[in-house]
C-alpha positions in Angstrom: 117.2 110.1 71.9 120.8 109.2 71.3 120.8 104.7 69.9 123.4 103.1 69.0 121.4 101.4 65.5 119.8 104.9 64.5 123.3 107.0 64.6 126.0 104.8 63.7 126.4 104.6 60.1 127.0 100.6 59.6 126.7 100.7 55.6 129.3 103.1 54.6 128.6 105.4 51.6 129.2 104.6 48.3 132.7 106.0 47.7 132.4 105.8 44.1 131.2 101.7 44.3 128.7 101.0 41.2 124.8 101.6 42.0 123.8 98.1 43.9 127.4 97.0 44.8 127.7 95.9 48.2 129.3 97.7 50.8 130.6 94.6 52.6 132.6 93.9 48.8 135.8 95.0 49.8 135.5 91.7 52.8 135.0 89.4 49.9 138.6 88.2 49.0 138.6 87.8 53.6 135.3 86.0 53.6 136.1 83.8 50.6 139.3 83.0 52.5 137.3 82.2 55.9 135.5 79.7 54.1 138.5 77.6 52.6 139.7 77.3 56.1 136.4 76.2 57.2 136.0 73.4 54.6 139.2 72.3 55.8 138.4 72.4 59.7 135.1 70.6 58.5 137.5 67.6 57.1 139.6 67.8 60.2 136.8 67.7 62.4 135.5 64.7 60.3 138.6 62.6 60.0 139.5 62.5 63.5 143.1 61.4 64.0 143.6 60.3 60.1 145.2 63.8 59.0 148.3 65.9 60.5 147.4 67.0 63.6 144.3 65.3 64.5 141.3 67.1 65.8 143.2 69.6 68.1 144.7 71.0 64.7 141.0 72.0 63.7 141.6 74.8 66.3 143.9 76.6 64.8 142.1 76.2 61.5 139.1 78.1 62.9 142.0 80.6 65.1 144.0 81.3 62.6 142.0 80.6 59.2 138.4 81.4 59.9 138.7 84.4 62.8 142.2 85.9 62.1 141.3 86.5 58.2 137.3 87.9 59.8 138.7 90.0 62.2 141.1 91.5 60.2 138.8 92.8 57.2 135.9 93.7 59.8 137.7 95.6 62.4 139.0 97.6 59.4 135.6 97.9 57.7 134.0 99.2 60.7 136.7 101.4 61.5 136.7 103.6 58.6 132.8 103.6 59.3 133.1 105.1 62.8 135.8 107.1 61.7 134.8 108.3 58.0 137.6 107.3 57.5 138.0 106.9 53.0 139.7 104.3 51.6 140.1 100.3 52.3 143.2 98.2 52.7 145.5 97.5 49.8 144.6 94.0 47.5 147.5 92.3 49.2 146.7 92.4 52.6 145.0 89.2 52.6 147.7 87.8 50.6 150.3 88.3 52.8 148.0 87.3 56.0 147.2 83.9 54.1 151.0 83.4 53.5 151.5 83.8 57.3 148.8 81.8 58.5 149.1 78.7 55.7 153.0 79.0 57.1 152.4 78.1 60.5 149.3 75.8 59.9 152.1 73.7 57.4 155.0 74.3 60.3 152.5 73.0 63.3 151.6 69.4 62.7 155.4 68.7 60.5 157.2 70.5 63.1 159.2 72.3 60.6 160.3 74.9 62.6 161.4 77.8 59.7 157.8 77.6 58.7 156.4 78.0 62.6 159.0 80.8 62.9 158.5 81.9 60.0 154.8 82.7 59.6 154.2 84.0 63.1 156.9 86.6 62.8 154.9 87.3 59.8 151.6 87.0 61.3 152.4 89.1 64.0 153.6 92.0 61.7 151.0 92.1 59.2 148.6 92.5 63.0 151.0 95.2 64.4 150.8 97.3 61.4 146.7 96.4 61.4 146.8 98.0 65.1 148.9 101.1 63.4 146.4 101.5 60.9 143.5 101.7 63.7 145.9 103.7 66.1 146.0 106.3 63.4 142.4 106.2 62.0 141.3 107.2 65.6 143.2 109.8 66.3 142.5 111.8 63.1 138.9 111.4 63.8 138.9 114.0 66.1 135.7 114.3 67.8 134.3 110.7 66.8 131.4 109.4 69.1 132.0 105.9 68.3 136.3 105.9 68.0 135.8 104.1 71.1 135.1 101.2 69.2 138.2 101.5 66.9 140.4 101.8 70.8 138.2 98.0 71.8 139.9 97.0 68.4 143.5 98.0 68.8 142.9 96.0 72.2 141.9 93.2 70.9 144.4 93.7 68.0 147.4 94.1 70.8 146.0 90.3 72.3 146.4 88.9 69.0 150.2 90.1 69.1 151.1 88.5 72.7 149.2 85.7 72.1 151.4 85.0 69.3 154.5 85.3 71.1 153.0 82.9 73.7 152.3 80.5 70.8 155.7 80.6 69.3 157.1 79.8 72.1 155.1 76.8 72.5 155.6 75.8 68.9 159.6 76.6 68.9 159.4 74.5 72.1 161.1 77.3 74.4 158.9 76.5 77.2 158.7 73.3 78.9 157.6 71.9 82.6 154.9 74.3 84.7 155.9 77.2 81.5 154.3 74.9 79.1 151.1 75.0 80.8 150.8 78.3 81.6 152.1 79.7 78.4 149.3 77.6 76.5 146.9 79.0 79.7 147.9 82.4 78.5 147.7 81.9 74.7 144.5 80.5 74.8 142.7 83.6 76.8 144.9 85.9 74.5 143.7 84.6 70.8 140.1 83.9 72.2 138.6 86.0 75.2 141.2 88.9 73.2 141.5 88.5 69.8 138.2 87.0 69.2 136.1 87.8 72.4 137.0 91.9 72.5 136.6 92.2 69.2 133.4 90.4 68.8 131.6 92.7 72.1 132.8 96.3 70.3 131.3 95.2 67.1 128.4 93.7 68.8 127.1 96.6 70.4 126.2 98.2 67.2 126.0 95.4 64.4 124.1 93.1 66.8 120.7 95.2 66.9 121.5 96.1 63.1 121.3 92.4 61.9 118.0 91.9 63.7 116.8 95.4 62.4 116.1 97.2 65.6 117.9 99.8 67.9 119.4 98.9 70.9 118.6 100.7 74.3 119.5 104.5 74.9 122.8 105.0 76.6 124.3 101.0 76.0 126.8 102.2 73.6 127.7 104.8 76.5 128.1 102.1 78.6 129.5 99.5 76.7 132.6 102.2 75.9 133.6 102.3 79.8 132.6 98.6 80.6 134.8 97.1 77.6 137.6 99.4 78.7 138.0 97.9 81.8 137.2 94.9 80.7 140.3 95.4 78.7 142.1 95.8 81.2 141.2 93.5 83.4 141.7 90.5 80.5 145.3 91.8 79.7 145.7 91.7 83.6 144.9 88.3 83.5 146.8 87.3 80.8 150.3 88.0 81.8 149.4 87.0 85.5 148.4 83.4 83.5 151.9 83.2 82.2 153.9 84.6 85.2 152.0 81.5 87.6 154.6 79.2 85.4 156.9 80.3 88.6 154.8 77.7 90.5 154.2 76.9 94.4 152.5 79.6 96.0 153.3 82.0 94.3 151.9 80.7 91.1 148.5 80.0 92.9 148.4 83.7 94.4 149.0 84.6 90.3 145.9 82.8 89.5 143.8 84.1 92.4 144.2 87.5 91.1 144.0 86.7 87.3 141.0 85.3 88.2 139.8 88.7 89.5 141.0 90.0 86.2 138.6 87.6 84.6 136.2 88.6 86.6 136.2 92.2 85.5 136.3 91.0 81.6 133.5 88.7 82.7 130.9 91.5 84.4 131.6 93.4 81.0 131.2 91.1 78.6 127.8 90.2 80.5 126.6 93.9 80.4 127.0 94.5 77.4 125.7 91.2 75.8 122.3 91.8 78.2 121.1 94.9 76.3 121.9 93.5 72.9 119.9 90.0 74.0 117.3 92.7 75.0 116.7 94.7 72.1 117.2 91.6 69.4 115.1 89.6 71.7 111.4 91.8 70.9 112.3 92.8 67.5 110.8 90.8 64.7 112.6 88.0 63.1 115.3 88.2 60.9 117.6 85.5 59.5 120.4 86.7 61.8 118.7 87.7 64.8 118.0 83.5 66.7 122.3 83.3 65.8 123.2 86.9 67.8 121.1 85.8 70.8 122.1 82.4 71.3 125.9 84.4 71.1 124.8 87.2 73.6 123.7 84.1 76.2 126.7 82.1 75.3 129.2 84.7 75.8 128.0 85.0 79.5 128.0 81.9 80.3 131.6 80.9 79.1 133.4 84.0 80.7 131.9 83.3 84.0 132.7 79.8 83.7 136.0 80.6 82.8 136.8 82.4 86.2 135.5 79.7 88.1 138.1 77.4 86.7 140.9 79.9 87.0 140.0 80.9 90.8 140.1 76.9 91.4 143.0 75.9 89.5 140.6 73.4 87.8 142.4 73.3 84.3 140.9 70.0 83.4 137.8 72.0 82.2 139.4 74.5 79.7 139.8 72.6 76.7 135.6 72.0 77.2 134.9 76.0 77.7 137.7 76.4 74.9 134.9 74.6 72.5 131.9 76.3 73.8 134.1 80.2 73.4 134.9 79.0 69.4 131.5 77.5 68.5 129.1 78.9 71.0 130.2 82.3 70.8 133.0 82.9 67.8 131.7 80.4 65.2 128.0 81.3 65.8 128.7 85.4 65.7 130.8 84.7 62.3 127.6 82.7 60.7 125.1 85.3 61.9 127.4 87.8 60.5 127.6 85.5 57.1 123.8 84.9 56.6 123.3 89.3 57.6 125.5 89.9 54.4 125.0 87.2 52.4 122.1 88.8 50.4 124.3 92.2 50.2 127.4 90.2 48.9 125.5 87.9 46.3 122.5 89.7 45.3 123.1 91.9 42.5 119.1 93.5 42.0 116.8 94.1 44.8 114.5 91.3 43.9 117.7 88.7 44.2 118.5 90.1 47.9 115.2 90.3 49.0 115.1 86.3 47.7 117.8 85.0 49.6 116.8 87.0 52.7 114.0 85.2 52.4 115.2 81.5 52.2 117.2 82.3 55.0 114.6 84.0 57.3 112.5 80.5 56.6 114.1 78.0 59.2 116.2 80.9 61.0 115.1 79.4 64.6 115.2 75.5 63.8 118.9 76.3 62.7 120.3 78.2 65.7 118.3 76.0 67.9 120.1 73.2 66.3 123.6 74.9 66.5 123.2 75.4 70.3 122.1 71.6 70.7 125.5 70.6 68.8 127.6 72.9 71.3 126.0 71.3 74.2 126.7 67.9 73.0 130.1 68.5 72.2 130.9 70.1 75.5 129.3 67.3 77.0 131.4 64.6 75.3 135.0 66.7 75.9 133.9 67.3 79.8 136.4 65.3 81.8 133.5 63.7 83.4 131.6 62.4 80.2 134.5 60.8 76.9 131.7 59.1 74.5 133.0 59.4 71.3 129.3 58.6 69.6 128.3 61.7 71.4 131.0 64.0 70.2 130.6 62.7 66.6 127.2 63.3 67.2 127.3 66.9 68.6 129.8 67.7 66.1 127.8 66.6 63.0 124.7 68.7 64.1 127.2 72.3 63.7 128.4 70.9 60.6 125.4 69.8 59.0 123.3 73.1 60.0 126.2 75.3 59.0 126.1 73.4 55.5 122.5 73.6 55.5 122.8 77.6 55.9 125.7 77.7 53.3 123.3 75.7 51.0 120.2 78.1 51.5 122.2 81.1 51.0 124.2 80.1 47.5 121.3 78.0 46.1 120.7 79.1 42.6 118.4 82.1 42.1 115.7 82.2 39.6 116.7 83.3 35.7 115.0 86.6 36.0 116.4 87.4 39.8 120.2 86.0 39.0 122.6 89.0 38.6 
């Protein structure tokens, strides 16, 4: 019997790491990064309208600080993995990403337009040469079962690239009239349904059924490799169709007929291969993790589907609502489930200290993702274009903070003298 859990070695060897290091260590300078950027959106999301920005700059916190800095030390990570590939990226890696991203977040809400320039050309390199990195990883592994998984990564990797074009171009202010919406249209499928969504399903059909501790069904990772190719496709289809509509009459609603059948292609492959992970964490026993990756696998479903009913009907008054539920439903709720998996690996120094904080954070798992779903719902509610209550977005968006500082809280709490490393 050929699973994707029992074969595919998650936890790469040691490589010369000290006896009870963790594996993930090499993520921590990333991670620690990740959760700057989150304090701030936490603050943004808070204030309102009082900082730079507003509320709408909190998206590009999460984009740009939380998921770019993520996705770029785990599609590496788990690379090498599938690959055996030795080695990890130089220390300044996440330097240089962080000097990009802080350069466009500063260049954004001041408008200062060396900075916008500036750190996107930046960005965009530092991804390109990511992308290289994987390109070449993959084809030395010659033989690989799982390099298909490194290919889902250069896709979503290639995304991140055009939809940083398409940003630029907003922020530069080089597109205007139907251009400006389109190109935003565009952007926004590119850094989430692409950078974030592709990368999140390749990495899902393996790590999901390991953070719950179970296997996932024979032949899914089989299947997941052809589905997410074509899903592939059918996104980066999409994409440029989104942006070419700027042309406008009927042309530009012919564009959008057929991106929506790209959609729909991402969407039927996103769905299968969320329903065999949903499955297999679903029966196993419960984990700290495993409430988090189902409430993404049903999220992910129902936002992609969503998403080509609003394209197909040109209804574009409903994106910035499904734009919310794709960053916290799906994005934001993988990257905590991912968070409280490693936590005990990345802060536990002796057995008895991991086994501790696994502990904490198995107790409440279910009240917690229950809670974080509840928040998504309410916020979605309250940015809807048929509901604008302002109590009820404060309301929806305090219960995601609050439970994600609740789980931050459980898993750094201080350790007992004996445990602590």
């Amino acid at each position: 019997m050929s699973t994707t859990s029992s074969s595919l070695p998650v936890l790469r060897p040691g490589h010369g790491r000290p006896r009870g290091a963790s594996p993930f260590g090499s993520a921590a300078p990333s991670i620690l990064a990740a959760l700057v950027y989150a304090g701030a959106l936490v603050v943004w999301l808070v204030t309102g309208d009082a900082l730079p920005g507003g509320r709408p700059f909190a998206v590009h916190l999460f984009t740009l600080g939380v998921l770019t800095n993520l996705v770029l030390t785990f599609s590496e990570h788990f690379a090498r993995t599938v690959t055996r590939t030795a080695g990890e990226r130089s220390w300044w890696w996440p330097i240089v990403t962080n000097l990009g991203i802080l350069a466009v977040l500063v260049g954004l809400p001041t408008r200062w337009l060396p900075a916008l320039a500036g750190g996107a050309t930046l960005l965009i390199a530092v991804v390109f040469l990511a992308y290289v990195r994987l390109r070449r990883m993959r084809k030395a592994a010659v033989g690989a079962r799982f390099a298909w998984i490194v290919r889902i990564y250069e896709r979503a990797h290639g995304a991140f690239v055009h939809g940083a074009v398409f940003g630029a171009l907003i922020g530069v202010g080089l597109v205007s009239g139907s251009w400006f919406g389109t190109t935003r249209t565009a952007h926004l499928h590119a850094m989430v349904l692409g950078w974030g969504g592709l990368t999140l399903l390749a990495t899902l059909v393996f790590f999901g059924p390991t953070m719950a501790r179970t296997r996932i069904e024979p032949g899914a990772d089989d299947r997941s490799a052809r589905l997410l190719r074509h899903g592939a496709t059918g996104l980066s289809v999409a994409i440029l169709l989104l942006f070419l509509a700027g042309i406008g009459g009927t042309w530009g609603q012919v564009l959008n007929v057929v991106a929506a059948g790209g959609l729909t292609v991402y969407a039927a492959a996103a769905t299968l291969v969320c329903l065999p992970v949903a499955r297999a964490v679903r029966s196993a026993k419960l984990t700290a993790a495993r409430p988090l990756v189902l409430g993404v696998c049903l999220w992910f479903p129902v936002v992609v589907w969503a998403d080509v009913v609003v394209v197909l009907g040109s209804a574009w008054r409903w994106l910035d609502m499904l734009g919310v539920i794709a960053l916290t439903g799906v994005l934001a709720q993988a990257i905590l489930a991912t968070l409280v998996y490693l936590a005990p690996m990345l802060r536990g120094r002796t057995t008895d200290a991991r086994d501790t904080i696994r502990v904490r954070l198995e107790a409440g798992g279910r009240t917690r993702a229950v809670a974080v779903s509840l928040g998504v719902v309410l916020v979605a509610l309250a940015t809807s274009p048929l509901i604008s209550t302002p109590a009820l977005l404060g309301i929806g968006w305090g219960t995601v903070i609050l439970t994600v500082l609740l789980t931050l809280a459980t898993a750094l709490w201080p350790l007992p003298r004996a445990e602590a490393p």
